[in-house]
N, C-alpha and C positions, 0 to 999 in steps of 0.2 A: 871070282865067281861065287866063291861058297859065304863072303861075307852077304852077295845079294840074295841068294838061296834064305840066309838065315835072318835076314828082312823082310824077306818077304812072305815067309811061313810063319816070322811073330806078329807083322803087321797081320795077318790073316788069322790068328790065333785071337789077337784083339777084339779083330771084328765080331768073331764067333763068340765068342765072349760077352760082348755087349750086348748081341742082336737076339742070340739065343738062348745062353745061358742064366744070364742075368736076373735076379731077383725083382723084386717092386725096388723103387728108390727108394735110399732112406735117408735125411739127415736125421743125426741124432741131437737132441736137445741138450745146449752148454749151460751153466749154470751161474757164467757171467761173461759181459761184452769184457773186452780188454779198456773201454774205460772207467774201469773199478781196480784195473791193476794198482798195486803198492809203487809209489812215485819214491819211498824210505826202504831202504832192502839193507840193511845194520847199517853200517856208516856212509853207503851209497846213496847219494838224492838227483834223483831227476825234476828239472823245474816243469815238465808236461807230457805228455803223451803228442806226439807233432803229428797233426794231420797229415793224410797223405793226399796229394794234389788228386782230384777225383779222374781224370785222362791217367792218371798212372795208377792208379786204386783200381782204374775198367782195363788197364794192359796187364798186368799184374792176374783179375781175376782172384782178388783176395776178398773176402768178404769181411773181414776186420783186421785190424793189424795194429802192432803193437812197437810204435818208435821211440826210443825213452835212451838218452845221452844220461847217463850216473857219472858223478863227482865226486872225490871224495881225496880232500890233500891235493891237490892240483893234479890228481889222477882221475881219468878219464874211459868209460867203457859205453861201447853204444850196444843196445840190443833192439831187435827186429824180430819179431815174430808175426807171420803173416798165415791167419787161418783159412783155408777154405773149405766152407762146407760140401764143395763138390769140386772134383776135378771135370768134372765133363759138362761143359755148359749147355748143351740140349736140354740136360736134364734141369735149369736151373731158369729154362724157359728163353734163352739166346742163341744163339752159333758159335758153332766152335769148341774152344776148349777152355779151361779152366784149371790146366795144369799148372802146377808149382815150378816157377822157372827156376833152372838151378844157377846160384850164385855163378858157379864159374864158368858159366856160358855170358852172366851177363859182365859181370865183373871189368874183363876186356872192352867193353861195349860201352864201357861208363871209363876208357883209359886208365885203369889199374892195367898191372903186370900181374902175372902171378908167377911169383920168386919161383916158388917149395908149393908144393902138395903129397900130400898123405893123409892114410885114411886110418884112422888110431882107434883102439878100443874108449867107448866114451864109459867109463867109471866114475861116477857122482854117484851122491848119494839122493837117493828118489828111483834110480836107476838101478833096477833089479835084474834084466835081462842082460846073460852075461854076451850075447850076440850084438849088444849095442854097438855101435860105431858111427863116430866122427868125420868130417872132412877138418884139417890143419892144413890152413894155406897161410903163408907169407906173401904178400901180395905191395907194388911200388906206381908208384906214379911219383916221375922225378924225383927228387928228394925226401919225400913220403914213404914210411912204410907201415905196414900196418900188420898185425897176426889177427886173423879171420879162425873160429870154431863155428860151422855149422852142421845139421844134422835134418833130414827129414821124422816129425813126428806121427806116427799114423797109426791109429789104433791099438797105443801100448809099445807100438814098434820103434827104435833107432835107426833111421838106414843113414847112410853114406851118401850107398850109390844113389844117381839116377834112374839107371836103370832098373837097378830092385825097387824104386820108387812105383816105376811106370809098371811092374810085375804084380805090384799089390795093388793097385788101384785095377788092374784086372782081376786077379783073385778074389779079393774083397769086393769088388761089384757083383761079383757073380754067387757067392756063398752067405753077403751079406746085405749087398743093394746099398749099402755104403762106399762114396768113394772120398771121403773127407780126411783134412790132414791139417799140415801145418810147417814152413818152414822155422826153424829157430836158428839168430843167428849172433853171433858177437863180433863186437869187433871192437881191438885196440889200437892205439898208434903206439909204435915205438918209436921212442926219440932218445934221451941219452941214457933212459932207464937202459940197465943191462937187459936181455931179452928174457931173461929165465924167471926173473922180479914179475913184468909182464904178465908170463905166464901163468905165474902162481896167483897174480891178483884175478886175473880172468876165470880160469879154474875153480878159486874160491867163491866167485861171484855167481858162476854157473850153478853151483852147488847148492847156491839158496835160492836161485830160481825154479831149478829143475822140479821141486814139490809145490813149487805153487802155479804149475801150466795143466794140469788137470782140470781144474774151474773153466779153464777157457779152452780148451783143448780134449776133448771127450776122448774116453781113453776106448 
């Protein structure tokens, strides 16, 4: 009973929030689409930015996004970063919503497993906020496995959770009229590399991404 109780007084919080609260809308102006991203990131090359099929670009609710497979030695990292300028599609002239779906609701829905989850301080450098935090999933589909780093980016912020996701996108609607973000996401396979090699490529890799999402990613 007190989990509905507490459903239903944040659903209701929400509402007030939007309906009442709420500033004028704002998106704020980026300074480049993700097709100017660097396809060369030191010894990582991506042959393209891969479209995203427009029925899943309209489920999705991204308004650019950023798919780019890096190579480098017969190693392998995929990154996704999917921005949108509004989580709330009323405001964006549609229905519904335009929230950021979280990887590990769909993950399952696309037949991954998800091994391992944990939620880690993310420490890269670009990253000054010592509140930042990570999602670390190990994730299978039969024989396949893969280590997943993703993170909500929104207004300077690192979140994890979802939930502090959906908390700032009322906060921030209401203080700022902004409800704009950004999933960012990586992902490895691991195969006969030891998993820690892996890690440290990914890590490293993030590292020199992290200062260049500000262009596309309004802070």
């Amino acid at each position: 009973m007190s989990k509905v109780i507490v459903a239903v007084a944040f659903l209701g919080l929400n509402f007030y929030i939007y309906h009442y609260m709420a500033r004028s809308f704002v998106i704020p102006p980026r300074d480049s689409s993700f097709a100017s991203f660097p396809l060369k990131i030191d010894d990582w090359r991506c042959a393209k930015n891969e479209p995203l099929d427009p029925a899943i670009k309209e489920n999705l609710g991204a308004t650019d996004t950023l798919i780019c497979n890096y190579f480098r030695d017969g190693s392998q990292i995929g990154l996704y970063v999917g921005y949108h300028a509004t989580q709330i599609r009323e405001e964006g002239g549609g229905s519904g919503e335009d929230s950021i779906h979280p990887p590990a609701h769909c993950l399952p829905g696309s037949g991954w497993d998800i091994v391992d989850s944990r939620t880690i301080p993310l420490t890269l450098e670009g990253v000054s906020d010592p509140k930042a935090r990570a999602k670390r999933l190990i994730i299978a589909k039969g024989p396949e496995r893969q280590l997943v780093y993703y993170w909500y980016q929104m207004q300077g912020r690192y979140l994890a959770d979802d939930w502090k996701k959906i908390l700032y996108v009322g906060y921030d609607r209401a203080t700022t009229g902004r409800t704009d973000g950004a999933l960012v996401r990586f992902t490895v396979p691991i195969g006969h590399q030891r998993g820690d090699s892996v890690e440290q490529d990914l890590l490293a890799f993030a590292a020199r991404v992290v200062p260049l999402l500000p262009r596309y990613v309004p802070t």
